[in-house]
N, CA, C and O atoms as CSV, one atom per row, in Angstrom:
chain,resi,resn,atom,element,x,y,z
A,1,UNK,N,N,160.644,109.844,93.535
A,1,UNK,CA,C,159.339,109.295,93.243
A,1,UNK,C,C,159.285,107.812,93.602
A,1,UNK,O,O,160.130,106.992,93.243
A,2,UNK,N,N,158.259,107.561,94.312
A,2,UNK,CA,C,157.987,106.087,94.359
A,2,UNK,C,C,157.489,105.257,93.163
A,2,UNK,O,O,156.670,105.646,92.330
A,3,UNK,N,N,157.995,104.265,93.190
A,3,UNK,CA,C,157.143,103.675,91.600
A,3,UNK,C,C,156.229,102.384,92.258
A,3,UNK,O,O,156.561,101.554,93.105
A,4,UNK,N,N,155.091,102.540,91.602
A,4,UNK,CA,C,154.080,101.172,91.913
A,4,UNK,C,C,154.163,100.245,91.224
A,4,UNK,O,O,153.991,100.015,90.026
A,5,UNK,N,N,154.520,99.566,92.302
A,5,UNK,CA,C,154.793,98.179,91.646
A,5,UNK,C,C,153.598,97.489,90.456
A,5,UNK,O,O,152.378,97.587,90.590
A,6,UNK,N,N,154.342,96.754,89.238
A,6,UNK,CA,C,153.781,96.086,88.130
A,6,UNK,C,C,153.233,94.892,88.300
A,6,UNK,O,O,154.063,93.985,88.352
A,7,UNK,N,N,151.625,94.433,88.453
A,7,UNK,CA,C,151.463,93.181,88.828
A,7,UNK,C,C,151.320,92.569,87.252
A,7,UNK,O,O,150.183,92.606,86.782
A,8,UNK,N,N,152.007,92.214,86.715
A,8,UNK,CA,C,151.563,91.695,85.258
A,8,UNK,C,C,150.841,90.725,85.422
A,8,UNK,O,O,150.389,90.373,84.332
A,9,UNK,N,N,150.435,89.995,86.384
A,9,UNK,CA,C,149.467,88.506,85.995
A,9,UNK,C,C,148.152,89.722,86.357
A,9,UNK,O,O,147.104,89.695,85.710
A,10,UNK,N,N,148.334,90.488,87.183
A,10,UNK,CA,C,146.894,91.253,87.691
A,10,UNK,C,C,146.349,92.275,86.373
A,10,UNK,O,O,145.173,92.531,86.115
A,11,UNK,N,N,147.533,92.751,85.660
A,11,UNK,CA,C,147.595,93.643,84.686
A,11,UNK,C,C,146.598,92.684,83.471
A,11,UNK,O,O,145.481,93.035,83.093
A,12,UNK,N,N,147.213,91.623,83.080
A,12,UNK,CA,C,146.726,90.675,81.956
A,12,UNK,C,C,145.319,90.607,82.019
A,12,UNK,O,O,144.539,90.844,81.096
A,13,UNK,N,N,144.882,90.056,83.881
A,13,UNK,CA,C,143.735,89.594,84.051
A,13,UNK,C,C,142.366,90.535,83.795
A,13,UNK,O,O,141.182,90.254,83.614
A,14,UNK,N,N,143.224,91.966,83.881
A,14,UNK,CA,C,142.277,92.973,83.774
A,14,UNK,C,C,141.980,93.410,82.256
A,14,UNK,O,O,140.997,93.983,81.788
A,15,UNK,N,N,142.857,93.067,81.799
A,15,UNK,CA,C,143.011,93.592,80.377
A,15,UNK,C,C,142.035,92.636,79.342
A,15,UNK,O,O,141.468,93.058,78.334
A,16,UNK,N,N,141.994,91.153,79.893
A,16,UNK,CA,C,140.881,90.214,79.448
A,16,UNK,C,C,139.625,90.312,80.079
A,16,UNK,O,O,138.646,89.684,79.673
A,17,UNK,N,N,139.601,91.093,81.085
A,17,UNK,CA,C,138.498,91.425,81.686
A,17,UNK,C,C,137.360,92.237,80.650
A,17,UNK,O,O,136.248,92.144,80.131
A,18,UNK,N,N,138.677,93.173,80.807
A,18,UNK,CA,C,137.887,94.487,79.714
A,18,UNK,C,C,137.857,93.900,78.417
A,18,UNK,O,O,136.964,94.605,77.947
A,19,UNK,N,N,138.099,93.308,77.706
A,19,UNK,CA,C,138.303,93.252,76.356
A,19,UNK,C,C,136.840,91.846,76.455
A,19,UNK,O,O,136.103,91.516,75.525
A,20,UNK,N,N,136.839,91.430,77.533
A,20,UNK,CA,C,135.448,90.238,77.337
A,20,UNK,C,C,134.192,91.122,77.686
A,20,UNK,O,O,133.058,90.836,77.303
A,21,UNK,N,N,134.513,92.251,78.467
A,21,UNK,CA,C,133.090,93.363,78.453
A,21,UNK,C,C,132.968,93.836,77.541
A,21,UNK,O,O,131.791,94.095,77.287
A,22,UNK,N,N,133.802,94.175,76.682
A,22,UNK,CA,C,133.327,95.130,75.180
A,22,UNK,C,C,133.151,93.953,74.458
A,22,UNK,O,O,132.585,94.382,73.453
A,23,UNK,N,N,133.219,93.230,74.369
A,23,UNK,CA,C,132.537,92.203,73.063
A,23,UNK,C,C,131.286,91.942,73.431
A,23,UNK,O,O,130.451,91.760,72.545
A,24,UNK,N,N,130.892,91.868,74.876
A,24,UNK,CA,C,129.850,91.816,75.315
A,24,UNK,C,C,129.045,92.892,75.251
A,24,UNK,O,O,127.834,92.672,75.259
A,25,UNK,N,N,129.590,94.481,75.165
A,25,UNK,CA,C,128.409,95.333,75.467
A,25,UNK,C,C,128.004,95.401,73.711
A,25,UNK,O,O,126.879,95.725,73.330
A,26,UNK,N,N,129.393,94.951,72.547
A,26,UNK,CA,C,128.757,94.957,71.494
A,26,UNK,C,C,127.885,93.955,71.330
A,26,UNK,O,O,126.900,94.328,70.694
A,27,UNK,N,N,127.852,92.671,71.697
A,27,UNK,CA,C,126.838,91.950,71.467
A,27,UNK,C,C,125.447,92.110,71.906
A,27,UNK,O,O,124.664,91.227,71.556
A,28,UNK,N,N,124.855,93.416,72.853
A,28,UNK,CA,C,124.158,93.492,73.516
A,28,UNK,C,C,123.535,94.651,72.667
A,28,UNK,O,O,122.357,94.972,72.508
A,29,UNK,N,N,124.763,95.204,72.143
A,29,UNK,CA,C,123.906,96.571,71.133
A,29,UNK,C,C,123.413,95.922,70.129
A,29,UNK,O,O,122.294,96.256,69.738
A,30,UNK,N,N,124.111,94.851,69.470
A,30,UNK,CA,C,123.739,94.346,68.390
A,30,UNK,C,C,123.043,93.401,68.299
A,30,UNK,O,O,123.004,92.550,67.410
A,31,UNK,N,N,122.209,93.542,69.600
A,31,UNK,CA,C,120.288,92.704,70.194
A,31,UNK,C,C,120.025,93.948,69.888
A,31,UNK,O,O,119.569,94.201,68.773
A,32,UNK,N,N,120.202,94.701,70.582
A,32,UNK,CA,C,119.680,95.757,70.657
A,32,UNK,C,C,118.713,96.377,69.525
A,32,UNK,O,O,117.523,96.573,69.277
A,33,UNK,N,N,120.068,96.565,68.978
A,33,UNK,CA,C,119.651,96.932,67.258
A,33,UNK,C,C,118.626,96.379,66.602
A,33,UNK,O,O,117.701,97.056,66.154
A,34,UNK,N,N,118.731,94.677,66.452
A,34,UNK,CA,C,118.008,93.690,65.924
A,34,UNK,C,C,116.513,93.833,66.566
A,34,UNK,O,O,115.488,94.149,65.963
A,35,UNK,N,N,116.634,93.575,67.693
A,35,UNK,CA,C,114.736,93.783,68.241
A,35,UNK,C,C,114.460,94.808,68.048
A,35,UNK,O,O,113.309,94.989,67.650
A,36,UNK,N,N,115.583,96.301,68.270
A,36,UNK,CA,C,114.011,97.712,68.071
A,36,UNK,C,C,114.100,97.288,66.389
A,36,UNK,O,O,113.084,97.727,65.850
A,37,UNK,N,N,114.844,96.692,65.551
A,37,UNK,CA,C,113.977,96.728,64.277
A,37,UNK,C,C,113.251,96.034,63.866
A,37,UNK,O,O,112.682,96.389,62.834
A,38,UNK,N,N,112.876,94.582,64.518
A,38,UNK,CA,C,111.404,94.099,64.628
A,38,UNK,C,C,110.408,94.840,65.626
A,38,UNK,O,O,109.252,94.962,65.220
A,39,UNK,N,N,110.591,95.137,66.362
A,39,UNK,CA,C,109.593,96.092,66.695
A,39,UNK,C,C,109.135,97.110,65.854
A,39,UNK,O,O,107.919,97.296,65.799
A,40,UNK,N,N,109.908,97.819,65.173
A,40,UNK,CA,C,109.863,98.945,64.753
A,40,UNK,C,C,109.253,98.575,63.380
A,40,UNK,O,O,108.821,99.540,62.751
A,41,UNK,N,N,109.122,97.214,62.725
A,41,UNK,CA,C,108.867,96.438,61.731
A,41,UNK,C,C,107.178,96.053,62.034
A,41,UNK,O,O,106.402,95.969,61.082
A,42,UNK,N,N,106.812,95.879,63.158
A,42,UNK,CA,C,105.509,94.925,63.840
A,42,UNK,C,C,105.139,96.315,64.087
A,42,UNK,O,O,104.120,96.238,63.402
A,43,UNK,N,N,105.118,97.913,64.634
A,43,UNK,CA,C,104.489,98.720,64.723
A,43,UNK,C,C,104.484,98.880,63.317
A,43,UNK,O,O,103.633,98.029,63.059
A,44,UNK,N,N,104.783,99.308,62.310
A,44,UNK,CA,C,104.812,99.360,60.856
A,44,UNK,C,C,103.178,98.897,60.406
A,44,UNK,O,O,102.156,99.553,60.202
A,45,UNK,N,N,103.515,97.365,60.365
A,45,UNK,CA,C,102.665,96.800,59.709
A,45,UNK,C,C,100.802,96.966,60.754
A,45,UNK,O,O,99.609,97.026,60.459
A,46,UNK,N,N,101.490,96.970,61.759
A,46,UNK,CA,C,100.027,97.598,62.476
A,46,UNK,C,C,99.462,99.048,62.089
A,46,UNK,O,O,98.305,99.425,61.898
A,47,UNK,N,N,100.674,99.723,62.041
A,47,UNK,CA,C,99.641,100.949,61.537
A,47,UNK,C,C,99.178,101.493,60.126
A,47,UNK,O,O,98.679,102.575,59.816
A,48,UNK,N,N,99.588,100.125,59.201
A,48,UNK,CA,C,99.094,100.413,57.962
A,48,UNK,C,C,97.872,99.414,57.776
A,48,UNK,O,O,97.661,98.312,58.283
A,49,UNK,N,N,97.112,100.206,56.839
A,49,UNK,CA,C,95.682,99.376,56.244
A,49,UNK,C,C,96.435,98.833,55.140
A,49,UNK,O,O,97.266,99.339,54.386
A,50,UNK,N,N,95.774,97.291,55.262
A,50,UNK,CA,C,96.215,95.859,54.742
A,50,UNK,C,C,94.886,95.761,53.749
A,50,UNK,O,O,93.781,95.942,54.260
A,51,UNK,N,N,94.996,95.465,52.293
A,51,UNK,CA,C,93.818,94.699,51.636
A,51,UNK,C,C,93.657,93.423,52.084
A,51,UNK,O,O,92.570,92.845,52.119
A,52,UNK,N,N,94.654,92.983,52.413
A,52,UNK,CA,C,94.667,91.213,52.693
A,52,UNK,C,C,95.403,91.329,54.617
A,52,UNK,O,O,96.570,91.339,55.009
A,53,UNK,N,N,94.038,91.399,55.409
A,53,UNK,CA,C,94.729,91.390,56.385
A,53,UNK,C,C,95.750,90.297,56.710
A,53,UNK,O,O,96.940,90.356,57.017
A,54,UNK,N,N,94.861,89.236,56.534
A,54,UNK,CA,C,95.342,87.539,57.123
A,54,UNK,C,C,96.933,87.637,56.602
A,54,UNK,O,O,97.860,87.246,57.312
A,55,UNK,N,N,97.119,88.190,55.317
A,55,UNK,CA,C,98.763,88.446,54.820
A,55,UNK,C,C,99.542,89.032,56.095
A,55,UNK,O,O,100.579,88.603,56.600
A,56,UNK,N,N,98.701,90.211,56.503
A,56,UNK,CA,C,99.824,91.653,57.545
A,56,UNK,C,C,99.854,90.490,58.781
A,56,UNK,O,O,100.868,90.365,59.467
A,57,UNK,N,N,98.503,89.545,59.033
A,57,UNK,CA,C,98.660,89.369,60.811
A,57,UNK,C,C,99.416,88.366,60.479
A,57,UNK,O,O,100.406,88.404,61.210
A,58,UNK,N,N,99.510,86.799,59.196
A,58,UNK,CA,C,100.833,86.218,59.153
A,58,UNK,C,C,102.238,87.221,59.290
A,58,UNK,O,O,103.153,86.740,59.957
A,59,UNK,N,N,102.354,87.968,58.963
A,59,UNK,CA,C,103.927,88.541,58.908
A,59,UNK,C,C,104.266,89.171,60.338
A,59,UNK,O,O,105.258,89.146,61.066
A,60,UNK,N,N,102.580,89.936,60.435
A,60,UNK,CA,C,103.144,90.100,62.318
A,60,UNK,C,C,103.282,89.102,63.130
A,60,UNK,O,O,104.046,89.159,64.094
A,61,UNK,N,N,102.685,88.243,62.894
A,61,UNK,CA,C,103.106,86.988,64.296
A,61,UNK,C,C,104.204,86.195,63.089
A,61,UNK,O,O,103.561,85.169,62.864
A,62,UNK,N,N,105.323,86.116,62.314
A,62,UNK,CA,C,106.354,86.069,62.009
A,62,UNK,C,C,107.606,86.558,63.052
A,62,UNK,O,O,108.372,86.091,63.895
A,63,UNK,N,N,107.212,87.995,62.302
A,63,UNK,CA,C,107.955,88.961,63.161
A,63,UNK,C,C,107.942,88.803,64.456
A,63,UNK,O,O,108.973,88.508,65.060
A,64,UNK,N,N,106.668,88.991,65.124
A,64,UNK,CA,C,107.115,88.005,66.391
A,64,UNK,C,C,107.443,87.409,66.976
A,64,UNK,O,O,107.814,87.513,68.145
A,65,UNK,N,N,107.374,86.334,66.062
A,65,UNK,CA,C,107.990,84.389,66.549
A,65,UNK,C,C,109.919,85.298,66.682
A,65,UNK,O,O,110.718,85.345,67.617
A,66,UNK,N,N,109.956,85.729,65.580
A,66,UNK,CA,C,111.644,86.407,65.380
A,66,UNK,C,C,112.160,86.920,66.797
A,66,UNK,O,O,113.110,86.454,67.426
A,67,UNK,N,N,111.293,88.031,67.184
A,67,UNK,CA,C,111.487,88.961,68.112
A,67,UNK,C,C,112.078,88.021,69.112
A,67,UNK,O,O,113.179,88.179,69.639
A,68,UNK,N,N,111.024,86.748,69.393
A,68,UNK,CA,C,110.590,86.152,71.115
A,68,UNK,C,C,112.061,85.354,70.624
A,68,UNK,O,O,112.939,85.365,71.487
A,69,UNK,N,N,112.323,84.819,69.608
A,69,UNK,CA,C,113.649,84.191,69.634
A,69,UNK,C,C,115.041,84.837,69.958
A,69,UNK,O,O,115.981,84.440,70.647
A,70,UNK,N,N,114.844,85.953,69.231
A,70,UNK,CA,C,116.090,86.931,69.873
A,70,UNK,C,C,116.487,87.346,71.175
A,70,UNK,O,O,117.573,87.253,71.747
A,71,UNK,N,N,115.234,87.892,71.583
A,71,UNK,CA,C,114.816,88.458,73.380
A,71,UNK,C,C,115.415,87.539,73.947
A,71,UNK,O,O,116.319,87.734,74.759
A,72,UNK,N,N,114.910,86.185,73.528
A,72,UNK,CA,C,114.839,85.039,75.023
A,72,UNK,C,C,114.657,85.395,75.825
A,72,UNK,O,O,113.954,86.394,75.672
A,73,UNK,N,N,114.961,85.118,77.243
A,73,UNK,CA,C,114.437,85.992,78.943
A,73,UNK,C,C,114.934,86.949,78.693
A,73,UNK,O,O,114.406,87.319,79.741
A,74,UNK,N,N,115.757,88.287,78.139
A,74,UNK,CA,C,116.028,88.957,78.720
A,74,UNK,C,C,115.958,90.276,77.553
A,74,UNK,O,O,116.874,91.025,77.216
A,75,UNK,N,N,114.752,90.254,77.159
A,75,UNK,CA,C,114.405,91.637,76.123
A,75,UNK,C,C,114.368,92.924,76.639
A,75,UNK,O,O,113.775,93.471,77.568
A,76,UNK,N,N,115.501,93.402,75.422
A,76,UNK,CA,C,115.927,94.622,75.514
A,76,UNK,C,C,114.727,95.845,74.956
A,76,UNK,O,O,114.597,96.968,75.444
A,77,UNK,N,N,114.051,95.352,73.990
A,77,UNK,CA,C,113.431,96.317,73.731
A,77,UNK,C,C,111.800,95.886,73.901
A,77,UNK,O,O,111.470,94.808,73.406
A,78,UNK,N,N,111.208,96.355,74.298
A,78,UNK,CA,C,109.188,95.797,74.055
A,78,UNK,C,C,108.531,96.262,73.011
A,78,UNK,O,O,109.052,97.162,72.353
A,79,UNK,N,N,107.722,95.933,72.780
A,79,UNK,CA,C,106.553,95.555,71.402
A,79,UNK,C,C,105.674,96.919,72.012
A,79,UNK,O,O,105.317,97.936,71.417
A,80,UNK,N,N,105.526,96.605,73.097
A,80,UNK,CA,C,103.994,97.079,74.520
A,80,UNK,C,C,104.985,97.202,75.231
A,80,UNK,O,O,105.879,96.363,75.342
A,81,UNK,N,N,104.900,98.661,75.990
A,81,UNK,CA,C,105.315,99.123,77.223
A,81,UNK,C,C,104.250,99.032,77.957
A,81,UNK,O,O,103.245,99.399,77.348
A,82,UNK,N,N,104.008,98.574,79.381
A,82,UNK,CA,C,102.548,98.579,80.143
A,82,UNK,C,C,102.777,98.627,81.782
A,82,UNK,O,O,103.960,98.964,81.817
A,83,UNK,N,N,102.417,98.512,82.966
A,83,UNK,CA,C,102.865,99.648,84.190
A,83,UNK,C,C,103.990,97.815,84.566
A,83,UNK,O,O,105.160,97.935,84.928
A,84,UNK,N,N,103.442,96.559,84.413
A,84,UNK,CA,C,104.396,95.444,85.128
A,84,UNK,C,C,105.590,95.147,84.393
A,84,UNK,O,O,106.384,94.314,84.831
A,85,UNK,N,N,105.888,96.054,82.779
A,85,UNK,CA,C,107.694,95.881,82.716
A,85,UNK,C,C,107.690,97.480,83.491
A,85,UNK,O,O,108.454,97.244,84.426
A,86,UNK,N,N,107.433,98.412,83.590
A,86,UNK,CA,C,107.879,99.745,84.004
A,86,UNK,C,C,108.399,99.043,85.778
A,86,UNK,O,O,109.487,99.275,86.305
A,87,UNK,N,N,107.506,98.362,86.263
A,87,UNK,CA,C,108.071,98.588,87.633
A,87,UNK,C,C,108.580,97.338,87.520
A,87,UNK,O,O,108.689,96.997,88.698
A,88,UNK,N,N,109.018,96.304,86.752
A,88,UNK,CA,C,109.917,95.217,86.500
A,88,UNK,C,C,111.429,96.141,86.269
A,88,UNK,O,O,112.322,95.822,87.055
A,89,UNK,N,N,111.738,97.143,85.355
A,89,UNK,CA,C,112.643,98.158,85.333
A,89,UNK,C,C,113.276,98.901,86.284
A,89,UNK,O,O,114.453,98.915,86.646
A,90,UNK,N,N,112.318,99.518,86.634
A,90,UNK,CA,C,112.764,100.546,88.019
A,90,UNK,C,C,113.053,99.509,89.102
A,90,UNK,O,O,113.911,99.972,89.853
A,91,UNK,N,N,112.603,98.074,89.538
A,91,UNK,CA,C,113.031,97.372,89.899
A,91,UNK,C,C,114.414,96.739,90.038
A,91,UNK,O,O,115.070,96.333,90.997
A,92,UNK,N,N,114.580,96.797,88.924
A,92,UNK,CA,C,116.128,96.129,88.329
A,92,UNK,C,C,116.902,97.226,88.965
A,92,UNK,O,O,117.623,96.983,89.932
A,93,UNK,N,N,116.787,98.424,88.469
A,93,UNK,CA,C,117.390,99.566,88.602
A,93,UNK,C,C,117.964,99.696,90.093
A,93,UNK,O,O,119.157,99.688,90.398
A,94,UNK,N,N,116.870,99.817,90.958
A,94,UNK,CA,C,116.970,100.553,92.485
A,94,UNK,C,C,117.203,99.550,93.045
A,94,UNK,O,O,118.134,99.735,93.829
A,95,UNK,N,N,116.503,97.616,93.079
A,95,UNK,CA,C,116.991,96.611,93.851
A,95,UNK,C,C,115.776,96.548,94.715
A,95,UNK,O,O,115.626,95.578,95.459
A,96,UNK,N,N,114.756,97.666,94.664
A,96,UNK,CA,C,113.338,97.425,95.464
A,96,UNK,C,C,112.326,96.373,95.323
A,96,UNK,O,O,111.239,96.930,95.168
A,97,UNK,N,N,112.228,95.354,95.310
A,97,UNK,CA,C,111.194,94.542,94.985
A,97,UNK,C,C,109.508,95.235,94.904
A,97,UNK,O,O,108.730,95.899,95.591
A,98,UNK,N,N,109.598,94.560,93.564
A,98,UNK,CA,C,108.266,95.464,92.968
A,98,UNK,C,C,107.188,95.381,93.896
A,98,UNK,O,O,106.317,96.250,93.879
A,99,UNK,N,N,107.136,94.152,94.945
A,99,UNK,CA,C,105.956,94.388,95.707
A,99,UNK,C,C,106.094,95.401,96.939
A,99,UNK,O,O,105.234,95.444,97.819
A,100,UNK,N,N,107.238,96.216,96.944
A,100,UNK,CA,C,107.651,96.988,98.093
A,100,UNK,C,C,107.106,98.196,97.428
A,100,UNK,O,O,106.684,99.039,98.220
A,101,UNK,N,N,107.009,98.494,96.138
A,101,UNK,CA,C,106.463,99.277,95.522
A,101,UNK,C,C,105.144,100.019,94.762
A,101,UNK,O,O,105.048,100.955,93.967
A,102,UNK,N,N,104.370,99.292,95.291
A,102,UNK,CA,C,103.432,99.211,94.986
A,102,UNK,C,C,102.043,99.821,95.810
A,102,UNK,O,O,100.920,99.659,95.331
């Protein structure tokens, strides 16, 4: 049997590779998590009847201000799905520029 050779500096580099992607894909679930439950918090309060609206629309644009802080540029989850994130998406996805698509 031939044996393949051991690059240990290549071995290490990969091994911090991977171990800096999983902290990352957890940090990404755990946006994740956090915005669909302001979302899921801001559809709530929209679809219930409020005695005191001015109370529900302070807490929804709360919840909001929250959301837009978490998202920053790069929100994982939407409030409003509408057709310019859909082909902002499929965009990302395929590499087509949305005006090629259209």
């Amino acid at each position: 049997h031939r044996q393949i050779p051991i690059h240990h500096e290549r071995l290490e580099a990969l091994k911090a590779n991977l171990e800096s992607l999983q902290k990352e894909i957890q940090q990404t679930e755990e946006q994740w998590q956090k915005e669909l439950e302001l979302v899921h918090k801001i559809q709530e309060l929209e679809a219930q009847n409020h005695a005191n609206e001015s109370e529900a629309f302070d807490q929804i644009n709360l919840l909001r201000k929250d959301l837009a802080d978490i998202q920053g540029q790069q929100p994982l989850v939407f409030e409003r799905v509408n057709s310019q994130i859909i082909n902002e998406i499929i965009s990302d996805w395929t590499g087509i520029p949305v005006g090629k698509m259209v």
